[in-house]
C-alpha positions in Angstrom: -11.9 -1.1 19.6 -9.4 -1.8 17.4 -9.9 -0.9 13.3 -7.6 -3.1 10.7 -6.3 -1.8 7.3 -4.5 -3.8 4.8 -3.5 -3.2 0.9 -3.9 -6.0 -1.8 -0.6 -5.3 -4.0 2.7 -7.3 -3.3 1.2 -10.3 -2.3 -1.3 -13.3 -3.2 -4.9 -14.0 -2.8 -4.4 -16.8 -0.5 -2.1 -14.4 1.5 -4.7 -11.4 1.5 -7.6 -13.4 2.6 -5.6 -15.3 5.2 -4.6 -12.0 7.0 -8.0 -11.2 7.2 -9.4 -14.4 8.3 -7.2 -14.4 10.8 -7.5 -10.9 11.9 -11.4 -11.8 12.5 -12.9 -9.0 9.8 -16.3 -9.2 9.8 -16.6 -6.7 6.9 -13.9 -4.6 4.5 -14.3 -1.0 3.9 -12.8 -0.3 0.6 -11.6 3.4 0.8 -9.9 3.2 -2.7 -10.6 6.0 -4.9 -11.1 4.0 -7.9 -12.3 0.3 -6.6 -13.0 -0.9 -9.8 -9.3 -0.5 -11.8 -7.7 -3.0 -14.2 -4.5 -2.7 -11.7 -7.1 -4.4 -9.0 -6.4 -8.0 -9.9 -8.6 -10.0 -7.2 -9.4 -7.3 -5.4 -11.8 -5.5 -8.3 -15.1 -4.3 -6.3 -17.3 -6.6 -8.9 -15.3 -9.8 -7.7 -14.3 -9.1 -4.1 -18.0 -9.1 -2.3 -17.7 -12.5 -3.5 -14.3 -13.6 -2.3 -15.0 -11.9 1.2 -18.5 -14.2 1.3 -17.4 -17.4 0.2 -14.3 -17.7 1.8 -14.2 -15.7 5.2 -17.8 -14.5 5.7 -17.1 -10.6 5.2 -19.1 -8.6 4.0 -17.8 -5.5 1.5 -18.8 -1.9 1.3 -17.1 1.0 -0.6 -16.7 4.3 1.3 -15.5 7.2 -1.2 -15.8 9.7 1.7 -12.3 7.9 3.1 -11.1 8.6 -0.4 -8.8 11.1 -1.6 -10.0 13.4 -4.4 -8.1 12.8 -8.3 -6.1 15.9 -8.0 -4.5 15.1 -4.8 -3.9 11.4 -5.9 -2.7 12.5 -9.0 -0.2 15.4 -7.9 1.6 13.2 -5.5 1.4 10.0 -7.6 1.3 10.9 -11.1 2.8 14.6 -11.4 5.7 13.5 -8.2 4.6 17.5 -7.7 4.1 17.5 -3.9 5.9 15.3 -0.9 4.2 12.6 1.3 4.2 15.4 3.6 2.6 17.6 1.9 -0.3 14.6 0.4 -1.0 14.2 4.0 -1.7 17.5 4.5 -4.1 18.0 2.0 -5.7 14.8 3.1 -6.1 15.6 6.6 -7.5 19.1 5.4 -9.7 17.2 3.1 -11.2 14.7 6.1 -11.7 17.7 8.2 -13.8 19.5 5.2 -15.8 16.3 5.0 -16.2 16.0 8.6 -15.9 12.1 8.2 -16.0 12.1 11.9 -19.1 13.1 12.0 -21.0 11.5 8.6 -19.2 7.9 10.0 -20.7 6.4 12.8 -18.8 5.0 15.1 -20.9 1.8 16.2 -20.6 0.6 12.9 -16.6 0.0 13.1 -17.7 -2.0 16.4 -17.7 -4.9 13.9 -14.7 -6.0 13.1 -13.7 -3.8 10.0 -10.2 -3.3 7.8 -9.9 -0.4 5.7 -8.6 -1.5 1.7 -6.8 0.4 -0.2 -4.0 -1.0 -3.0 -0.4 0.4 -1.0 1.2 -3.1 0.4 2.5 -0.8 3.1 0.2 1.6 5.2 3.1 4.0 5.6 2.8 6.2 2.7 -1.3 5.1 2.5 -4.1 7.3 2.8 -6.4 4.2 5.0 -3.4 4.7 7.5 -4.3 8.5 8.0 -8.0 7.8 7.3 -7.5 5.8 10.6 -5.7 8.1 12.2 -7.9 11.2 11.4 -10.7 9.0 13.2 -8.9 7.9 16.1 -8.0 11.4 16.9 -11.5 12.6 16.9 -13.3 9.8 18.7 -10.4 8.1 20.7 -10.6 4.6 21.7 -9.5 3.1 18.6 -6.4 0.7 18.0 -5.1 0.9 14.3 -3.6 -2.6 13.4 -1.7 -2.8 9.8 -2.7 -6.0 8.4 
């Protein structure tokens, strides 16, 4: 099975919605904290159920669980007050308190599915260890980086 992830800043619409045409997504998993924020251009959750639709045939959902919490986003972001290492860290710890493994089900990333968030890059991206958290604890997953 093989999960996508891609990030909407740093490039166009036509760009964004090519990748994922191409890639096959059958529906986007927004995992953004905040889906709604001025900085979200195209991709604002009021606007991008409707983009998805019309032009690919995706469908949208938001999953906060995949989210970090405000003060970790904020202290590595904002304050600069920990390292990437440390963010993913707290992350992990913070997937493993909310057992996402076990509130996600599986099955339902048999359809075609990219995790959103805003980083252009997955590197320093929480969707890249959101994917990773998952593969580890169910196995069988390919992570592609739109």
């Amino acid at each position: 099975m093989e999960i996508y992830s891609i990030g909407f800043t740093k490039t166009t619409a036509e760009n964004f919605f090519g990748r994922l045409k191409r890639s096959g997504v059958s529906r986007l998993l927004d995992v953004r904290r905040n889906p709604s924020s001025q900085l979200s251009g195209f991709a604002k959750d009021r606007d991008l159920p409707y983009f998805l639709e019309y032009l690919i045939g995706a469908e949208y959902e938001h999953e906060p669980l995949l989210a970090p919490t405000d003060e970790i986003l904020n202290a590595y972001k904002r304050e600069k007050a920990m390292t990437w290492e440390e963010y993913e860290t707290l992350f992990n710890a913070l997937m493993a308190e909310r057992e996402v493994e076990r509130h996600l089900l599986k099955e339902s990333f048999e359809q075609p599915t990219a995790l959103l968030c805003s980083e252009a890059s997955a590197e320093h991206c929480h969707r890249r260890l959101a994917l990773e958290y998952l593969a580890g604890h169910w196995g069988g997953i390919k992570i592609v980086h739109l």
